[in-house]
N, C-alpha and C positions, 0 to 999 in steps of 0.2 A: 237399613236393618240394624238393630244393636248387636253390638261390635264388643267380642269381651276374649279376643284371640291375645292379646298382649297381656291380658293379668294370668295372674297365675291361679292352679286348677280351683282350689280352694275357693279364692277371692272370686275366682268368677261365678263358681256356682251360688254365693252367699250375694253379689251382686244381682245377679240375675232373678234370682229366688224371691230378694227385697224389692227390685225391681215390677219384676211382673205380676208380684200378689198386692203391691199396690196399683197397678194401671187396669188391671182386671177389675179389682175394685172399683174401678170409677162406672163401670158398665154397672153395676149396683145400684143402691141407697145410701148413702151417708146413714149412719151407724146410729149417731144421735140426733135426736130434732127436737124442735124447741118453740118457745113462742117471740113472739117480736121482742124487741128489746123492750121497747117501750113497756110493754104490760109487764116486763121482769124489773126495772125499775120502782112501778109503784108496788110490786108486789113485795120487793124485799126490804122495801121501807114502810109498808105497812102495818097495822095497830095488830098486836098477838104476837109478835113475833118471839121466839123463844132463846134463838142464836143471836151473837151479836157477830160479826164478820170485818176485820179490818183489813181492808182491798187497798196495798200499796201499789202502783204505776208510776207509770217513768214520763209517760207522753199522753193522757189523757186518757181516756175510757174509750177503749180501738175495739177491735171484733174480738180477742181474747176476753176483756172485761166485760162484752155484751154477753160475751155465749155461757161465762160465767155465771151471770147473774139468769138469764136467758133456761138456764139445766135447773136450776134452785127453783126456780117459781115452776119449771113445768113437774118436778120431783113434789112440789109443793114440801120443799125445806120451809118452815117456818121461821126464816134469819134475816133478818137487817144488815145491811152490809154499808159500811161507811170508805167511799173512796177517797182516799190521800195520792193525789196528784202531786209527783215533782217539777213537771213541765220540763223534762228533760233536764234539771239542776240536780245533779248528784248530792250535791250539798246540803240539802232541803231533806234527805229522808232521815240523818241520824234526831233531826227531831221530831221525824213522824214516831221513830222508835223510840222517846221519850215518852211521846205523848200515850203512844199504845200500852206501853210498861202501865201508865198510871191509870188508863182506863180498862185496862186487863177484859179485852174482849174475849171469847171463847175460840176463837182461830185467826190467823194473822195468814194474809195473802197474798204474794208479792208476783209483780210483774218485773220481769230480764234480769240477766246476770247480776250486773253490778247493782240494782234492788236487794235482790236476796240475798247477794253477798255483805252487804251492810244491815241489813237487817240480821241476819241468823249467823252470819261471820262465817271464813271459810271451817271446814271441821278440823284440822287439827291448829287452830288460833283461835278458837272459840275467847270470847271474853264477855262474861254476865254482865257485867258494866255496860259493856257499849250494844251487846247483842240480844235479841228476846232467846231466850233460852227454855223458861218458862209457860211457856203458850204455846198450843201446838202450831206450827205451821206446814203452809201449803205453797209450793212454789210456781211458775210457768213462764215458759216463754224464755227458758235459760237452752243456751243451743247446746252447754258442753257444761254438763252438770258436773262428769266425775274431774277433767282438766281443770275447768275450776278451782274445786279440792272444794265444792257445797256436798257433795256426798259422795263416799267412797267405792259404793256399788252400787249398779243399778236393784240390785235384790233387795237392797233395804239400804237408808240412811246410818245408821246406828245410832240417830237421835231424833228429838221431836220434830222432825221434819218430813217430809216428802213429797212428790211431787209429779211434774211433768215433763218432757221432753218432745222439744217440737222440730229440729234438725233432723233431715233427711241425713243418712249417712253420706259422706262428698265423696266415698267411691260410687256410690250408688245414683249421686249426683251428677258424677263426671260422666258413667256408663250411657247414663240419659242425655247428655249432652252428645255422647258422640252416637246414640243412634238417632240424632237429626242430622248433625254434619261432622262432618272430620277436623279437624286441629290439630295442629303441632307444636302452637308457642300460646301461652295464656296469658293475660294481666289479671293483676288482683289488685284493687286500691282497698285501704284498709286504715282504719281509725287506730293508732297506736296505744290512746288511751282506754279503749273497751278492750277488756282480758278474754272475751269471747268472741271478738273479733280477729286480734290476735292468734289465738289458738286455731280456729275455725282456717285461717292463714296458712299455718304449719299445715294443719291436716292435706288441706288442698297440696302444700308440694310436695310431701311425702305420697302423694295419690300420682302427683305428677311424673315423680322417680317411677314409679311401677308401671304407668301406663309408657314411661319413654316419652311425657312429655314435656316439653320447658314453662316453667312457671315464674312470672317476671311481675314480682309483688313490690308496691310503691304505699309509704304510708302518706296519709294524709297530714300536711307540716299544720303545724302547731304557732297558735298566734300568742301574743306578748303575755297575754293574762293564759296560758298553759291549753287555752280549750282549742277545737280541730278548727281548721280555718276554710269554709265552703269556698272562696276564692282560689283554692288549692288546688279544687277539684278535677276541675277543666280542661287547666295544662299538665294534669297530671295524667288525664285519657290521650291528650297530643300525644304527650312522652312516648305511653304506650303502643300508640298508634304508630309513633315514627319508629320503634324499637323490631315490628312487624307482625306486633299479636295476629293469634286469627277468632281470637272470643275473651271477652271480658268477663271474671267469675267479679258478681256484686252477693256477696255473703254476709254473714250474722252481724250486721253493723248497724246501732240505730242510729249514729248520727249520718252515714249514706243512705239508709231507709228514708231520711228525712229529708235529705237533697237526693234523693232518687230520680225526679225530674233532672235535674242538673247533668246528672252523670250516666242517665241512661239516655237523654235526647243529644249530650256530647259526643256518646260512643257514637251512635246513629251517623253523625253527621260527619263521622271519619269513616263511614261503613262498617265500623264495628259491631257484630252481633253480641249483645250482652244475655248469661244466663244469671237466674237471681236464686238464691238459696230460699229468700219469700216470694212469697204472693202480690206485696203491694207494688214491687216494682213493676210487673208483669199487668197487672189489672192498674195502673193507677202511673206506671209511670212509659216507657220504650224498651224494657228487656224484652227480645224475644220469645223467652223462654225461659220457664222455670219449674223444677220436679220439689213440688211443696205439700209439709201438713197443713192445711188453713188454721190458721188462728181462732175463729171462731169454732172448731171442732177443739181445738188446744183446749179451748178455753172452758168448752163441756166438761173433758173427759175430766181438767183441773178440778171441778164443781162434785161430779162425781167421788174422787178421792177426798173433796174438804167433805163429802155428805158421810163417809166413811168415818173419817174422826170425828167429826160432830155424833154420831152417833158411837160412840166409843171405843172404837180400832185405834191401838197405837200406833202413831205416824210410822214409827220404825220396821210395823211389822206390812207397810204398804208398801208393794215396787214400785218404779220409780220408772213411766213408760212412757210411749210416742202413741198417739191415733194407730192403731193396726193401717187405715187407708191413706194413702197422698195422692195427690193431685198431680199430671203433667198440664201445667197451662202454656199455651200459645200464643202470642199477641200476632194476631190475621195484618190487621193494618202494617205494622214493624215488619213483617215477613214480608207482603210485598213492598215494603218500602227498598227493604234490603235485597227483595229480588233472591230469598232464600226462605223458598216452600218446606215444608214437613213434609218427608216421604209420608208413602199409602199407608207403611203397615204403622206408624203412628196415629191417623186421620182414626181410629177405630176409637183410642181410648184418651185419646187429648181432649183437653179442656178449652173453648177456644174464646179467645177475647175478642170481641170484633168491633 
């Protein structure tokens, strides 16, 4: 049963509230629907088009960037959208933001934290020089908009920006983890270099002080040239493993998102049950479990707010929100692996991978 006698009155009831009005949800429809990707493809690169759309990413055109482009064709937005992949090089986007400056599209769109925060720069370090300033933007896929310092309130940005939010709250996340099983000691492995990783970090042990639980966070060591080192991974679930975790939190990181097989088939193999803050680890990789907004709904509602500016709402005057519905997904196989079923009263509204 979910378990919320340890927080306090408040926390639980807003826990609980986030909690069940999205698992109830799932017995629904998903909210927005769409057509294949494919057909959203040639549609936003096709002849008429009236928008011009610069769709910056971090790791390729993933299910945020389909469902993006995927809501525009089925709205039938008439806009072109031209995507700038970084391939994961952070390095690589202060010249996509050159190049955007000089071809001055009509909306600029950026995928994860550290994206947007080089593109539009945090708000109070704003610099014209290095940042678009002048073009409206649209954000997504960033877990912790206001810790960041990308905008100061969910109400409104107070500049040409705004955006999405696709992080579950981690009290809301951690509630869901304990009405599968019980814990009392966590691990957290965590990318030093992603500032939403880091954060998303904090949040988790300040969740963990209130629940009364131990939270035993290891960053990911860092190789000669400054970048995260996958080799690190490994013996860094050993660690935790030998320290007596009883659940692995794998949260807002895309360079663990990326070595997700690594470090969810690791937990596994210490009998570690891993819960994931996404989706891909859960469908794609060995987390047991994970309480998520999909990416490809992310990446809708994103489309919806750019159709908002594009038709002339100032970004400033658009909030700044999450999918109302998430997901509890299950990985069937990793459960019996681990010999740790889902009670009943979850079987109703979970998601299950099998």
């Amino acid at each position: 049963m979910i378990r919320t006698a340890l927080l306090p009155l408040p926390l639980r009831r807003r826990a609980l509230s986030l909690l069940l009005a999205g698992l109830v949800a799932l017995a629904g429809v998903v909210a927005l629907t769409a057509p294949p990707a494919a057909a959203a493809a040639e549609a936003t690169a096709g002849q008429g088009a009236s928008y011009r759309i610069a769709l910056i990413v971090f790791r390729g055109c993933e299910d945020a960037c389909r469902g993006f482009q995927d809501f525009l064709t089925s709205r039938k937005v008439p806009a072109a959208v031209k995507v700038y992949d970084a391939a994961t090089n952070s390095a690589a986007i202060p010249g996509f933001v050159e190049e955007i400056k000089r071809e001055r599209p009509d909306l600029v769109v950026t995928w994860g934290t550290t994206t947007a925060l080089t593109t539009f720069g945090p708000y109070d370090a704003v610099d014209p020089a290095k940042h678009i300033t002048d073009i409206p933007g649209v954000f997504m896929i960033v877990s912790q908009p206001i810790e960041a310092k990308l905008v100061p309130d969910f109400s409104s940005s107070g500049r040409n920006i705004t955006g999405t939010n696709y992080l579950v709250p981690e009290s809301v996340q951690l509630e869901a983890a304990r009405s599968y099983l019980s814990f009392d000691r966590i691990g957290v492995i965590y990318t030093p270099t992603e500032s939403n990783s880091v954060i998303n970090t904090k949040r988790v042990e300040e969740e963990g002080v209130k629940l009364g639980v131990e939270v035993l966070a290891r960053p990911v060591a860092l190789g000669p040239d400054g970048k995260p080192d996958p080799t690190s991974i490994a013996p860094l679930v050993a660690d935790l493993a030998a320290a007596g975790i009883d659940l692995l939190y794998q949260g807002a990181d895309t360079f663990l998102n990326i070595n997700r097989q690594t470090l969810t088939a690791e937990a596994v193999t210490h009998g570690i049950p891993v819960f994931a803050a996404g989706e891909a680890p859960v469908r794609d990789g060995k987390a047991l479990m994970g309480v998520v907004n999909q990416y490809y709904v992310v990446g809708q509602l994103t489309a919806l707010k750019a159709e908002q500016v594009l038709k002339g709402t100032a970004p400033a005057d658009i909030p700044i929100e999450a999918p109302r519905r998430f997901s509890f997904l299950i990985n069937l196989p990793v459960a019996k692996t681990l010999g740790i079923y889902p009670p009943m009263k979850l079987i109703r509204f979970a998601e299950f991978i099998r």
